[in-house]
C-alpha positions as CSV (number, residue, x, y, z in Angstrom):
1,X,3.2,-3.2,-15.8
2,X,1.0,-3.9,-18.9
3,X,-3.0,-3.4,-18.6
4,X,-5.3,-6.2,-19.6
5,X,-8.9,-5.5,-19.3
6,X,-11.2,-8.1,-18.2
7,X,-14.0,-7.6,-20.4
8,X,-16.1,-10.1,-17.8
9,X,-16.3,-6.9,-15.6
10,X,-16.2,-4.2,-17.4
11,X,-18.8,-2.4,-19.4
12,X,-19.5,-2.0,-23.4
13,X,-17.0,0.4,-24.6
14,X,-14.4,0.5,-21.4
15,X,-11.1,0.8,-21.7
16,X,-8.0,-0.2,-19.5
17,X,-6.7,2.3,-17.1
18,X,-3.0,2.6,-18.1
19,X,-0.7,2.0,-15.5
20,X,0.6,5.2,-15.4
21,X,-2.4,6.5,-13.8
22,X,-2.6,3.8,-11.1
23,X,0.7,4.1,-10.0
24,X,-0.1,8.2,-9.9
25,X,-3.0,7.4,-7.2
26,X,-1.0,4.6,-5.7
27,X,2.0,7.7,-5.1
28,X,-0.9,10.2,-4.1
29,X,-2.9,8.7,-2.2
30,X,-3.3,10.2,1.4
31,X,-4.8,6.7,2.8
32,X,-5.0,3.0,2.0
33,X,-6.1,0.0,3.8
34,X,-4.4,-3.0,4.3
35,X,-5.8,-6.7,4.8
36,X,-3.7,-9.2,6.6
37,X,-4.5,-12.6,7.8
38,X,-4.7,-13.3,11.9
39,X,-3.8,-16.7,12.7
40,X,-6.9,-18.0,12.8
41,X,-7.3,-17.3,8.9
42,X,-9.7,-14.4,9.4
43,X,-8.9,-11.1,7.6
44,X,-8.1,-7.9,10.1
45,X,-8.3,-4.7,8.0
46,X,-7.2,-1.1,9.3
47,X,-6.0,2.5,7.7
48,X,-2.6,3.7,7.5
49,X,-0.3,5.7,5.3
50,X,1.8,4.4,2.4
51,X,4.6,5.9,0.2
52,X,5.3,4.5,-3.3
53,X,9.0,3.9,-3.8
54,X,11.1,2.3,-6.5
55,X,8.5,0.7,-7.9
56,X,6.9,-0.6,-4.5
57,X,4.5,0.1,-1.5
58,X,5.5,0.6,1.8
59,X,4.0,0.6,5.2
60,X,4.9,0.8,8.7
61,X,3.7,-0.6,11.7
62,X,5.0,-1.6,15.4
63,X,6.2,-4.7,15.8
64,X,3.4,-5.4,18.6
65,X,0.6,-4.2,16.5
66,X,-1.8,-6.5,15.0
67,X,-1.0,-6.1,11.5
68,X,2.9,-7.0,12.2
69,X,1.9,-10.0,14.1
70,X,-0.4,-11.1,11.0
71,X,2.5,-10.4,8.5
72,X,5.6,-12.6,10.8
73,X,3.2,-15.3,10.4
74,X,2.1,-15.0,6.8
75,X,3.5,-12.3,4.4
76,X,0.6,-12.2,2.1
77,X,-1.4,-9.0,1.8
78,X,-4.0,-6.6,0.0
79,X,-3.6,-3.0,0.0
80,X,-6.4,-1.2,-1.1
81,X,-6.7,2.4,-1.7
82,X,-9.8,4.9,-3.9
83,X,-12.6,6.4,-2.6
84,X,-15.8,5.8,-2.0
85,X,-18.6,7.1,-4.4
86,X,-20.1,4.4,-6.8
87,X,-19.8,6.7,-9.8
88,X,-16.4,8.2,-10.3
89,X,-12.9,7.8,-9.4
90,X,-10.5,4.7,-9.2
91,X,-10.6,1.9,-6.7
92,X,-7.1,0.1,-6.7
93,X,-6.2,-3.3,-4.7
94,X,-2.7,-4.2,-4.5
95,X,-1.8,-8.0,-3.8
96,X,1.6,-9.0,-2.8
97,X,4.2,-10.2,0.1
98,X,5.4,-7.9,3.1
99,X,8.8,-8.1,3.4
100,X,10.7,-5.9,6.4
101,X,13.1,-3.2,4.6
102,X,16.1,-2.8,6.8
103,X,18.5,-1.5,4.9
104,X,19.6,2.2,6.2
105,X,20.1,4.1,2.6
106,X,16.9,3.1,1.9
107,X,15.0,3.3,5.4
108,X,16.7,7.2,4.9
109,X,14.9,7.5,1.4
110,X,11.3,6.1,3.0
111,X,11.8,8.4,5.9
112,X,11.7,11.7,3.6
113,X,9.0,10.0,1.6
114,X,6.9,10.0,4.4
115,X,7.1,13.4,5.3
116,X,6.0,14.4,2.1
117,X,2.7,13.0,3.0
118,X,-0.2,15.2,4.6
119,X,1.4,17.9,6.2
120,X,4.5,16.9,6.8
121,X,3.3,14.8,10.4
122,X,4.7,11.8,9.4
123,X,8.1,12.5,10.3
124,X,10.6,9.3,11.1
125,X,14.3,9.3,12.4
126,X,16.0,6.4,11.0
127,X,17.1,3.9,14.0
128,X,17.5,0.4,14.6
129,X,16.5,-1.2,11.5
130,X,13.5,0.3,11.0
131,X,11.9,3.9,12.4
132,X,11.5,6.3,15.7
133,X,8.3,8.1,15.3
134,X,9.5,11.8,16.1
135,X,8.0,13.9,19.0
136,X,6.1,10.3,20.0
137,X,6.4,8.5,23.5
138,X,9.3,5.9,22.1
139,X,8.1,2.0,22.4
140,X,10.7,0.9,19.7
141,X,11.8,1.2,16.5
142,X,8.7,1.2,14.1
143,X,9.1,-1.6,11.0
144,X,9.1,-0.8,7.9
145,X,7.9,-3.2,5.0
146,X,8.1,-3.3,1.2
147,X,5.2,-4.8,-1.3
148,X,6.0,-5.9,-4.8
149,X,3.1,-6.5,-6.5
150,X,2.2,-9.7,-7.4
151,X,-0.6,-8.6,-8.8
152,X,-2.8,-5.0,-9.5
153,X,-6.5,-4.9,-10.0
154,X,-7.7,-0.9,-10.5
155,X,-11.8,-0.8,-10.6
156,X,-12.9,2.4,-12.8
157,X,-16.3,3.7,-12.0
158,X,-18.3,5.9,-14.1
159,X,-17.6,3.8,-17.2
160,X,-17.2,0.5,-15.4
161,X,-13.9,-1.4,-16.1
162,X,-11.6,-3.8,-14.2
163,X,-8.0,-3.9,-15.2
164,X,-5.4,-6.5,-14.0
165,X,-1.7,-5.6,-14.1
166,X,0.7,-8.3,-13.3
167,X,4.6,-8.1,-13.0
């Protein structure tokens, strides 16, 4: 993806954070939040864990939790992921469509992705299209989605800037 800095937002002498560098805290980051939309049109946000692969971000959820009700309904989401202090760091908001990753190869792939993450507690057997949460009271498999970017906004803070990245 190509940066394009939006001088509108961004201060005197800013620069575009390349893309390398966003898709380095997109593939670090220990937690991200993700916006869906209920059905009466208002936003529900909550925390969960993400893993970058092959070029996209990926989430799971259970298919009776709020978030996978939102996303059967409408696919469009924000993931968002930085920290919080006002002067430093990198604030990055992914927009894009959820869509369910079935497919086993790859489900396998996400599943050792995952338990790269923390300490190793987010460990998934493959099963049924989607995952079994090891070690956890079993209520299903757990579905796994994909999102493409349609579009990548990283905030800098220090030296202000806002970058857009589209596909």
């Amino acid at each position: 993806m190509k940066p394009q800095l939006d001088q509108r937002f961004s201060d005197d002498g800013a620069v575009a954070v390349p893309w390398e560098e966003v898709r380095g805290l997109l593939e670090h980051a220990e937690l991200a939040w993700i916006t869906t939309v209920r059905a009466d049109g208002l936003p529900h946000v909550t925390p969960l864990v993400t893993v970058w692969h092959d070029g996209a971000l990926h989430f799971c959820t259970g298919p009776d939790e709020q978030k996978a009700r939102n996303v059967l309904a409408n696919a469009h989401v924000a993931i968002t992921t930085g920290c919080n202090s006002w002067d430093g760091g990198t604030d990055i908001v992914v927009e894009g469509h959820a869509v369910r990753v079935t497919d086993e190869p790859t489900l396998h792939e996400l599943a050792a992705a995952w338990m790269t993450k923390w300490d190793g507690r987010w460990a998934y057997t493959v099963t049924e299209g989607g995952f079994a949460h090891d070690g956890a009271v079993d209520h299903g498999p757990v579905h796994v989605y994909a999102v493409r970017a349609a579009k990548v906004l990283a905030f800098g803070k220090g030296t202000f800037s806002q970058t857009t990245y589209l596909p």
